[in-house]
C-alpha positions in Angstrom: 65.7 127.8 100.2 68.4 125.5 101.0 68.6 122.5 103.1 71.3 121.5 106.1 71.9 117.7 106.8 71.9 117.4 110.5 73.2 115.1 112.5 73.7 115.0 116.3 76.4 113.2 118.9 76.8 113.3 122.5 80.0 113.3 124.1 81.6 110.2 125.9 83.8 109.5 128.4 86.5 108.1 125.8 86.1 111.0 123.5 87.7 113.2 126.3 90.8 114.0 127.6 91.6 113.6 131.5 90.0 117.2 132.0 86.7 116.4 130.1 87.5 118.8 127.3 87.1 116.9 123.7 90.2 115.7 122.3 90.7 117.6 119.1 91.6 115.3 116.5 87.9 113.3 117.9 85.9 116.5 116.0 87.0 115.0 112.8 85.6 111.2 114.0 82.2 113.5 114.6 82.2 115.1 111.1 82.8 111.9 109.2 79.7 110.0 111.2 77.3 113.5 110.0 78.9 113.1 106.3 77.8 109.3 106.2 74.7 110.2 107.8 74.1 113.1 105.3 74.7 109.9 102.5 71.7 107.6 104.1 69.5 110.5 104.8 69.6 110.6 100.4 69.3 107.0 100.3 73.2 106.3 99.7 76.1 104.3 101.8 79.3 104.0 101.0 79.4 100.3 100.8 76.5 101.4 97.7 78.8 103.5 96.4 81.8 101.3 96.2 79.0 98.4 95.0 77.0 100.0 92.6 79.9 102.8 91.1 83.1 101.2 91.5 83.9 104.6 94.1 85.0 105.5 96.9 84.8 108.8 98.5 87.9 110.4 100.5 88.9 113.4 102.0 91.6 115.1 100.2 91.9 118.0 102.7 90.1 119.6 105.4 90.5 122.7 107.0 89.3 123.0 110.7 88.6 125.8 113.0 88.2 125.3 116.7 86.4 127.7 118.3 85.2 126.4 121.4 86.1 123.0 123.5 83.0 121.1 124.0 82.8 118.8 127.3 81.8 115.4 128.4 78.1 114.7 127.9 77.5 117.5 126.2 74.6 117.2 123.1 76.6 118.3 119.6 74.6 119.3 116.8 76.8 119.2 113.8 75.0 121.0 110.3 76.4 120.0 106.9 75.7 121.4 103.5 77.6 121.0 100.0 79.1 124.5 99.1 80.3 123.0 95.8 80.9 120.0 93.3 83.4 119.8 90.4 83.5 116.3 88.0 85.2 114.7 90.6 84.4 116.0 94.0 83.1 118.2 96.4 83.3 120.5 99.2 81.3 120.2 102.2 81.0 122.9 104.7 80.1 121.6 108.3 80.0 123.0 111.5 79.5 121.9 115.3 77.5 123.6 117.9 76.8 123.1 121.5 73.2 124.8 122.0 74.0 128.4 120.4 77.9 128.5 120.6 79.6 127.5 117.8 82.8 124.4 118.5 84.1 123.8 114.9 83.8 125.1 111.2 85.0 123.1 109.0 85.5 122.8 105.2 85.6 119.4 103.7 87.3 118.7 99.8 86.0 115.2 98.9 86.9 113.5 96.1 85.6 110.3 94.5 88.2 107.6 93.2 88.2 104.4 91.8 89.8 101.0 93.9 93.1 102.2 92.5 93.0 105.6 93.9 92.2 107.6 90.8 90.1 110.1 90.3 86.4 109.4 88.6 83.0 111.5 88.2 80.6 112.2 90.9 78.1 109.5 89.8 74.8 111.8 89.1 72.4 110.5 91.3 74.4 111.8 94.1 75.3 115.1 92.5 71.0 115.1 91.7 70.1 114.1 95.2 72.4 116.7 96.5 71.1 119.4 95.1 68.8 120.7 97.6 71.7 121.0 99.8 74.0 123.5 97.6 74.7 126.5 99.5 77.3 129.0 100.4 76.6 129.6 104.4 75.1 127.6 106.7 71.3 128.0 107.8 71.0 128.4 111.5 
């Protein structure tokens, strides 16, 4: 069985637009905070990974569905899971619900790199510590 990180937010005043819908380009803010959540909850930070490997981890592309708006104040529960890693990166599937309706899908293509921008290898204790979370859907 396969694992989910999970991470939740609630929805402020300044993440909304004047009629209390979420601004769209703030769902991306909320899925970065759950993938550097998902990084602690396997003992990891960034600043550890830039420290310890020399890396850095960025998003090459992500692709975004919207399904739903969510509102001010309301409780988001975002789940993330790995769908898969090559050498140099991976993809992370996430998506953001508001009780049982479904906000946001979105598919993730991060890539480690060196301080110079270039691509380098996943270093293997994260590819070995995210293991548990490889999967192709989501686990609701």
């Amino acid at each position: 069985m396969h694992e989910n990180f999970y991470h939740n937010v609630k929805v402020y005043y300044e993440d909304t637009d004047a009629g209390g819908v979420v601004y769209y380009a703030n769902y991306l803010k909320y899925l970065e905070r759950a993938r550097t959540e998902a990084l602690s909850t396997i003992g990891l930070s960034n600043i550890q990974i830039k420290e310890k490997f020399g890396a850095l981890i960025i998003v090459k592309s992500c692709n975004i569905e919207y399904k739903k708006s969510a509102q001010l104040e309301d409780e988001l529960k975002i789940r993330s899971f790995v769908k898969s890693v090559t050498k140099t990166s991976f993809f992370m599937n996430q998506i953001i619900t508001n009780g049982d309706s479904t906000i946001v899908e979105a598919q993730v293509h991060l890539v480690f790199v060196n301080e110079k921008g270039k691509p380098v290898k996943v270093p293997e204790i994260i590819f070995d510590n995210f293991k548990p979370y490889f999967c192709d859907t989501i686990k609701l």
